[in-house]
C-alpha positions as a printed Julia matrix, in Angstrom:
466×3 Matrix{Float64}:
 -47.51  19.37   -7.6
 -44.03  18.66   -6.35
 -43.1   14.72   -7.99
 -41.33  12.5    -5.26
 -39.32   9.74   -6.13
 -39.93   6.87   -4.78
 -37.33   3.91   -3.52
 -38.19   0.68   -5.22
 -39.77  -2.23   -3.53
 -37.91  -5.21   -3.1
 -39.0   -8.67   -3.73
 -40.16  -8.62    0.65
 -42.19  -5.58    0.19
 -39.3   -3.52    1.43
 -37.89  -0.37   -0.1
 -34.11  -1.36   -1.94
 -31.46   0.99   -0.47
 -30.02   3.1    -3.23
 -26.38   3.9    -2.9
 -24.98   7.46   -2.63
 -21.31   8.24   -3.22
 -20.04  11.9    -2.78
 -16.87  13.31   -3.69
 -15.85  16.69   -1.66
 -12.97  18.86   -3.0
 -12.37  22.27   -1.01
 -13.15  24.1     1.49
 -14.81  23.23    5.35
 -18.14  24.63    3.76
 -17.81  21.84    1.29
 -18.05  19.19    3.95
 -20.77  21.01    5.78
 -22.82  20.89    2.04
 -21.75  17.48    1.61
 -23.03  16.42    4.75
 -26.27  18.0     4.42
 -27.04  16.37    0.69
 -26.66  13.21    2.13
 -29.25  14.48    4.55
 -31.72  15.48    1.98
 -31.01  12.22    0.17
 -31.64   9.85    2.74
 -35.57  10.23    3.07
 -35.27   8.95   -0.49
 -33.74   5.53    0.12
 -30.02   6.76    0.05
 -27.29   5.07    2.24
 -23.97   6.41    1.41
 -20.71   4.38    0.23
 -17.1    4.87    0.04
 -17.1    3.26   -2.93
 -17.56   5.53   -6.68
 -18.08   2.58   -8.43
 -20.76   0.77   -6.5
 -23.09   3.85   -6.15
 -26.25   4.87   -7.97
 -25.88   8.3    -7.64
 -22.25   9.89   -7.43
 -22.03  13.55   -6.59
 -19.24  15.28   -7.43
 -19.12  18.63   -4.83
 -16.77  20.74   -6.36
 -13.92  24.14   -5.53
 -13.62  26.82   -7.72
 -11.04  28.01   -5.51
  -7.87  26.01   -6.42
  -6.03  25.78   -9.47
  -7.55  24.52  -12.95
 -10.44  23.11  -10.49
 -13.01  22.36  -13.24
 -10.29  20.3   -15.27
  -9.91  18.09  -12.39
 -13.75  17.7   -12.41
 -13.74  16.83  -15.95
 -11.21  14.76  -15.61
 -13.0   12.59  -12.84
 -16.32  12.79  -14.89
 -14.78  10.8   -17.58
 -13.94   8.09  -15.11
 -17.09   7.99  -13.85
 -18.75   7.9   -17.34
 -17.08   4.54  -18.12
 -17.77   3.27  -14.35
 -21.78   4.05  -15.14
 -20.99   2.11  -19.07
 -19.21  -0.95  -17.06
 -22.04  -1.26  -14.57
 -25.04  -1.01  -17.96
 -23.07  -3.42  -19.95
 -22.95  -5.87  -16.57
 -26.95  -4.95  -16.23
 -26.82  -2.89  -13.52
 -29.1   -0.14  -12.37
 -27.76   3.32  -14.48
 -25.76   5.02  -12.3
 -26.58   9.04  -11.96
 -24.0   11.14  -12.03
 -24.09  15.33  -10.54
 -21.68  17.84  -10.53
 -22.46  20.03   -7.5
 -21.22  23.23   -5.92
 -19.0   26.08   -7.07
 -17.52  24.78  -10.03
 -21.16  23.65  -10.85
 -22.37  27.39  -10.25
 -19.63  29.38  -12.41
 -19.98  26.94  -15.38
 -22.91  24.84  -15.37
 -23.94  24.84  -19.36
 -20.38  24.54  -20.32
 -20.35  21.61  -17.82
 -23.64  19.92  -19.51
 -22.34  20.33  -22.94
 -18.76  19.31  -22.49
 -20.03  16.05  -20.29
 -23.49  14.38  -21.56
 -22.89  12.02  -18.98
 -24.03  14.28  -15.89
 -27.25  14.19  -15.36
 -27.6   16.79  -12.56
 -25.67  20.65  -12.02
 -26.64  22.22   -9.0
 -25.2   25.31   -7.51
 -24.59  25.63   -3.67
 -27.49  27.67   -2.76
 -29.86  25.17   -4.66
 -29.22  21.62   -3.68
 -31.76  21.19   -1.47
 -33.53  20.89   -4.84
 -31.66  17.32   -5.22
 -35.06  15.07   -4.73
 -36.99  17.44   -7.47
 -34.07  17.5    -9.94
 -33.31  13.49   -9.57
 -37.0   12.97   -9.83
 -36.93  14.87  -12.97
 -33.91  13.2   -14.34
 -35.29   9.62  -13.38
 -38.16  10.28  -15.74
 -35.93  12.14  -18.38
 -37.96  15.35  -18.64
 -37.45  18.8   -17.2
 -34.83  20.96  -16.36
 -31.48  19.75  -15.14
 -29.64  22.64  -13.65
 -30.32  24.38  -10.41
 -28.1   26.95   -9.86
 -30.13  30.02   -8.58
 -28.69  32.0    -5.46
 -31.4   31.59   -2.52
 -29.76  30.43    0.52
 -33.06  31.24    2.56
 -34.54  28.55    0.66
 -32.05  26.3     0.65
 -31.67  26.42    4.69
 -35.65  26.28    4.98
 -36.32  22.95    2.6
 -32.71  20.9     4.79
 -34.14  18.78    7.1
 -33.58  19.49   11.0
 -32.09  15.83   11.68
 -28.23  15.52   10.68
 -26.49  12.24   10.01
 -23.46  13.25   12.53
 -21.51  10.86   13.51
 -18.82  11.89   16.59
 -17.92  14.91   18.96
 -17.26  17.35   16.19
 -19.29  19.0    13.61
 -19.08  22.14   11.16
 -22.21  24.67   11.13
 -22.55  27.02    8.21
 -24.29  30.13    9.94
 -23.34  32.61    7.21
 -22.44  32.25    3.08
 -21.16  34.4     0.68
 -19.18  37.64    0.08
 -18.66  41.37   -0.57
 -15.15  41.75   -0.3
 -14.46  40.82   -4.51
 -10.66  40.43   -3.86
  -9.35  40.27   -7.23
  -8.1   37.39   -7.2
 -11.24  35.25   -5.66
 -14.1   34.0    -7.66
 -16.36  33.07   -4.3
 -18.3   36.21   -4.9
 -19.5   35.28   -8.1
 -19.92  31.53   -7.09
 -21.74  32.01   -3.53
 -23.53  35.71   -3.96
 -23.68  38.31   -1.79
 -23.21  37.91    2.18
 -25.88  36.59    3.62
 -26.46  35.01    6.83
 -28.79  32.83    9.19
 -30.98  33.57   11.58
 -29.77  33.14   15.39
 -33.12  30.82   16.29
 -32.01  28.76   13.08
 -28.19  28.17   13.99
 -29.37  27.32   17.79
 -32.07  24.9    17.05
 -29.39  22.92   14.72
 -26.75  23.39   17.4
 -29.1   22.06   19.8
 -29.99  19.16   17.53
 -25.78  18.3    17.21
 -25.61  18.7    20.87
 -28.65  15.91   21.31
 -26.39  13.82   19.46
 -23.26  13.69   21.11
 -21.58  16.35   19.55
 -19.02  18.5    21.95
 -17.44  21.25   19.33
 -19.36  22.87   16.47
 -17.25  24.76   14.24
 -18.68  27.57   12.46
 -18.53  27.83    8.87
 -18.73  31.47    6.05
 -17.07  32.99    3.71
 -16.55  35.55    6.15
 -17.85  33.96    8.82
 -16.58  36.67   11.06
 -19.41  39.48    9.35
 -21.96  37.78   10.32
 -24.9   39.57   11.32
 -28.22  37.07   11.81
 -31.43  38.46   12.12
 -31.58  37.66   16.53
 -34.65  37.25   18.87
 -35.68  40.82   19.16
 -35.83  41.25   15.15
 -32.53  43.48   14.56
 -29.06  41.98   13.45
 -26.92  40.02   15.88
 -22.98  39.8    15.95
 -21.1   36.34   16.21
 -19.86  37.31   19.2
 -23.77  37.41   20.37
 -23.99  34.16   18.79
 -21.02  32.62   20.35
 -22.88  33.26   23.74
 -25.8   31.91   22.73
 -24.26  28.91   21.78
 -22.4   28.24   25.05
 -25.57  28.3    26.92
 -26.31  25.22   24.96
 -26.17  22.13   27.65
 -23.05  19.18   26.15
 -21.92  21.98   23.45
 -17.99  22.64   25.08
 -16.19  24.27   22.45
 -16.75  26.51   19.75
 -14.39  27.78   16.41
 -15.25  29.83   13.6
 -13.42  30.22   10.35
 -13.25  31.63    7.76
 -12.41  35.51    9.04
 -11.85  38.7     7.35
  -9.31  41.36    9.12
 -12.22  43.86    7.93
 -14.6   41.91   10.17
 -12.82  41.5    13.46
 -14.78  43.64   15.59
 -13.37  44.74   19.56
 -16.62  42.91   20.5
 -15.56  39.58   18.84
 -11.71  40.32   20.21
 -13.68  41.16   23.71
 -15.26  37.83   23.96
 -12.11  35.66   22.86
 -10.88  37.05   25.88
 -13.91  36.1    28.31
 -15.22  33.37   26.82
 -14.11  30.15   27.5
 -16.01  27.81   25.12
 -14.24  30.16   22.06
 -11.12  28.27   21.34
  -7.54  30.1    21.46
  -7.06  29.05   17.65
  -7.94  31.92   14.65
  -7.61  31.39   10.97
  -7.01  34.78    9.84
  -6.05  35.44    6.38
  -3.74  37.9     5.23
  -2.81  37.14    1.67
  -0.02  39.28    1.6
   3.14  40.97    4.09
   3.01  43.86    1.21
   0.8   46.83    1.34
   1.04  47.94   -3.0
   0.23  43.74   -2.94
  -2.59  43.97   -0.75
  -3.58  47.11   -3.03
  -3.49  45.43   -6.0
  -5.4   42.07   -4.3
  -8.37  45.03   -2.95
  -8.02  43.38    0.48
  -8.99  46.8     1.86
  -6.65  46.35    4.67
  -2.51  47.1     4.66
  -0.31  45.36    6.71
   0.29  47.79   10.14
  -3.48  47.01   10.59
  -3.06  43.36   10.12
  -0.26  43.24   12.64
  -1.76  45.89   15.19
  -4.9   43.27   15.04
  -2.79  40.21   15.69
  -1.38  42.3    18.64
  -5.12  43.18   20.49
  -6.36  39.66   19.58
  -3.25  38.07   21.56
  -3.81  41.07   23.89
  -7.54  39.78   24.67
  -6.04  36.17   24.61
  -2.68  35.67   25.22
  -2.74  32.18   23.96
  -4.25  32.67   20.82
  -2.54  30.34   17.89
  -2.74  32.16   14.86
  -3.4   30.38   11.4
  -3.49  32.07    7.93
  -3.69  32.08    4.17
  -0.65  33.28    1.65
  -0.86  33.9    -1.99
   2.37  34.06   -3.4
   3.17  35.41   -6.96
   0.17  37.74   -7.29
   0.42  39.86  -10.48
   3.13  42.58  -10.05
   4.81  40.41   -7.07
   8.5   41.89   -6.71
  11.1   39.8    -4.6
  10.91  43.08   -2.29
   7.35  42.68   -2.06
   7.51  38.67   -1.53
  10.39  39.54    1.48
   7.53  41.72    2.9
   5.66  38.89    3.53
   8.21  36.56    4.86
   9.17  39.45    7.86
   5.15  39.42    8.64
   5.2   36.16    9.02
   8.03  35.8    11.03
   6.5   38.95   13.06
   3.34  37.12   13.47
   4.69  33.62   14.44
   2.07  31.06   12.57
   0.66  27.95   14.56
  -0.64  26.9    11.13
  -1.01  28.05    7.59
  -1.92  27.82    3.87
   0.16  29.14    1.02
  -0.52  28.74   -2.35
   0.92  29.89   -5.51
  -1.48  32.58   -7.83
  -3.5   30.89  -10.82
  -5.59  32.86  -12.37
  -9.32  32.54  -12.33
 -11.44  33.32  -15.4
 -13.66  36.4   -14.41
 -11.72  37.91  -11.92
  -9.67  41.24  -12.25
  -6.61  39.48  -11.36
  -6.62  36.64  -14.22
  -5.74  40.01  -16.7
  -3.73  42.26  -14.64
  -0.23  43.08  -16.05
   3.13  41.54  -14.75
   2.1   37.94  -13.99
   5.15  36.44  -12.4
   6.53  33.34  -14.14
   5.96  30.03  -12.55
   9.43  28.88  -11.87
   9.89  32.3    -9.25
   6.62  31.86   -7.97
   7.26  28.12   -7.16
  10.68  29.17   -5.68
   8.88  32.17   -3.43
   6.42  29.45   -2.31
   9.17  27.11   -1.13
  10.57  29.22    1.22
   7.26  30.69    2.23
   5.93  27.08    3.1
   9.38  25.91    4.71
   9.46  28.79    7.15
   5.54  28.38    8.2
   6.84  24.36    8.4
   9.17  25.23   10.79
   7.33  28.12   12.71
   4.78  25.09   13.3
   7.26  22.46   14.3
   8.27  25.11   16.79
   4.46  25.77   18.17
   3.71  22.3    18.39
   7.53  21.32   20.4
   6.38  24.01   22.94
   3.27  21.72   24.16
   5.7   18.83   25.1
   5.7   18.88   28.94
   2.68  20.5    29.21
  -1.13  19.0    30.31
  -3.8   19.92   28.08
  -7.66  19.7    27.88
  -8.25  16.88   24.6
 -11.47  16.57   23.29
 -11.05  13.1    21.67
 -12.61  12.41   18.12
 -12.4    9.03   17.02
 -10.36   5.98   17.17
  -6.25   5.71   15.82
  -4.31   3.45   14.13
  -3.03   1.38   16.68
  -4.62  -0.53   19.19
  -6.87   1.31   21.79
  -5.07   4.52   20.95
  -7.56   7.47   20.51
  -7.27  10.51   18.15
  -8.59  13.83   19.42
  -8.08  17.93   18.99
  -6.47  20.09   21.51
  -8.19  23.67   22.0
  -5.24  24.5    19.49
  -6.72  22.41   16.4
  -3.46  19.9    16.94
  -4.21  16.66   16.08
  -3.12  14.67   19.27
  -2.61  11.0    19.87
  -3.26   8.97   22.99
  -2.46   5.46   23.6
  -5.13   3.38   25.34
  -8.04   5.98   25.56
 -10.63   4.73   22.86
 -12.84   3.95   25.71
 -13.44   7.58   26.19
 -14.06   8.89   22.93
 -16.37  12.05   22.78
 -14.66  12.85   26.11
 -12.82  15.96   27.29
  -9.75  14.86   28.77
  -6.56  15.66   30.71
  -3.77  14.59   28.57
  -0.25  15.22   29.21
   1.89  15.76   26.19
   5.07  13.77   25.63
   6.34  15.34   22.46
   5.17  17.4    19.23
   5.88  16.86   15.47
   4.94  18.86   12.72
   1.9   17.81   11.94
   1.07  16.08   15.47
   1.04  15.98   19.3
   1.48  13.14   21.07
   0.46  12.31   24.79
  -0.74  10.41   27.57
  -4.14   9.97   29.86
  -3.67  11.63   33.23
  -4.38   9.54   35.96
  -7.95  10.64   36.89
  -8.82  10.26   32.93
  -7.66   6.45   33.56
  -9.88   6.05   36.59
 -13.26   7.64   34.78
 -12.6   10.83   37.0
């Protein structure tokens, strides 16, 4: 029988809310599993804090992705261990202490032996274990590690009820991934592709839009392979389930990310172009302007099909803002090669992007390929890669001044009533006396763009409540 751990009583008979303080490093999926342990948590007695130190339980919800990850975990661990000593020797309740998600999943016995002080390692596909394990750990017996890959399970134990809190939410519908670029531990971290069913993705879409929310944003690994077992029993496409979702009543807008070139079907393209709740913003990942690169980084695309697929998308959507990922310094990286990617991008035009410099990852084929490039050239290639994706988005975001946009706005800003929202572009924009319609879609006129930043003003009718 399944042991459930119970929230103390309190001197009035009621139950003493624990504390729960979660630390998220990575990725949008990240958040989503974040958000969703808190959820699983809260039955339990859990109210969350911004605050490490006052917690009773401190999760630590870890990336594998960027560089020396797990010593950065480590690293925090050994702060927290002498936050959970200062609160014994003060005779406070022991604080518990997890290390969760992918860093948890790739080295989970090195992570127990290196730290005594965590009590808890569970994978992402195996935190909806949380209550069992912390049970188990409360009454120091059992096993401490759950790290097994069964997202089925996982999705079936979450509850249905999310603690959202505004207009916006993320939605994993799919995890995992086949690609195994070289340089990318994911597959090894998440498992094999793997995603979930169309009634299950609608009935939690439904619940968001019950509560307010306006934009989901849909969350994979490759989020754009999706293929969900639909109502009729056989596979659906996330172009299906983007129509699906619009019918929802309150659900506006709709995003997606993270996409793989390989995965971009003509019926996905197709329904950028006639759909209006799909937003004209795509984070498509390249990696690489250089074909014997892209090779080497078994992307299992080349660059003519990268840039003929940027042409249909904008083709289907003439709008379309265009965001990306960049490794630069790969193994075997020439400046010809690095120049490569420079012209794509400046072929492409980027609204947004990520570059990063190559670290090796421990596992993957890439970490002992010949002709790693030294760090000083790398950091110099990543300068000017980042300066001229700087600028290309300066540029982008200058060509909305003048021009009145739809603003779905998110939460308050910094100064006075001022408001804080997203344009269908992902822009963060800023709107001076407009808190009072927060988790509205509004007409905003913009004044100006910076490089990070829009800012504008309530048309008329959004003044009046129109």
């Amino acid at each position: 029988m399944t042991e459930t751990l119970v929230p103390p009583a309190a001197s009035d008979g009621q139950a003493t809310p624990r504390r729960l303080f979660i630390k998220t490093y990575g990725c949008q999926m990240n958040v989503y599993d974040s958000e969703r342990m808190a959820d699983v948590l809260r039955p339990l007695g859990y109210a969350t804090t911004d605050t490490a130190g006052d917690a009773d339980f401190v999760i630590l919800n870890t990336c594998h992705i960027r560089e020396k990850a797990a010593e950065k975990v480590y690293s925090e661990l050994g702060k927290l261990r002498e936050m959970r000593d200062i609160r014994l020797a003060a005779g406070q309740p022991r604080m518990t202490i997890a290390v969760a998600g992918c860093v948890a999943q790739a080295e989970g016995e090195e992570i127990m032996r290196r730290q005594p002080a965590v009590d808890i390692v569970v994978g992402p596909q195996a935190y909806h274990q949380l209550p069992e394990l912390l049970t188990r750990t409360a009454r120091a017996r059992g096993e401490r590690i759950g790290a097994d890959f069964a997202p089925v399970d996982k999705f079936d134990a979450l509850p249905r009820a999310r603690g959202v809190s505004g207009p916006t939410a993320f939605l994993t519908v799919q995890e995992g991934c086949d690609k195994f670029c070289t340089f990318c531990v994911v597959p090894y971290t998440r498992g094999a592709e793997w995603s979930r069913p169309v009634a299950a993705v609608l009935a939690e879409a439904r619940e968001l839009a019950a509560r307010g929310v306006r934009e989901v944003t849909l969350l994979g690994q490759n989020v754009n392979a999706y293929d969900g077992e639909g109502p009729d029993g056989k596979s659906s496409t996330l172009a299906r389930l983007a129509y699906a979702l619009a019918d929802i009543p309150g659900l506006d807008r709709i995003r997606y990310t993270t996409s793989h070139p390989n995965d971009m079907s003509d019926e996905l393209i197709a329904a950028h172009g006639a759909l209006d709740a799909l937003m004209p913003w795509l984070h498509l990942p390249v990696q690489s302007g250089s074909d014997r690169i892209l090779r080497l980084m078994n992307r299992k695309h080349g660059r003519a099909k990268y840039l003929a697929l940027v042409d249909r998308i904008r083709e289907a959507r003439p709008d379309m803002a265009m965001s990306g990922d960049f490794i630069v310094g790969f193994p075997g990286e020439t400046e010809t090669d690095f120049e490569e990617t420079m012209d794509l991008v400046r072929r492409v035009g980027y609204a947004s992007a990520f570059a990063f410099m190559y670290s090796p990852r421990p596992g993957t084929p890439a970490a002992t390929m010949a002709g790693q490039v030294p760090d000083g050239i790398a950091r110099e290639r990543l300068h000017a890669l980042q300066a001229l994706l700087a600028e290309q988005q300066l540029a982008f975001n200058r060509d909305k001044a003048g021009r009145t946009i739809d603003v779905l706005l998110e939460k308050k800003g910094r100064h006075g009533a001022q408001a804080v929202g997203r344009s269908p572009w992902l822009q963060s924009v800023h709107v001076d006396d407009a808190d009072h319609l927060i988790g509205r879609i509004v007409p905003v006129t913009i004044e100006y763009g910076q490089q990070n930043s829009l800012k504008g003003r309530l048309m008329e009718k959004a003044v009046d409540g129109a």
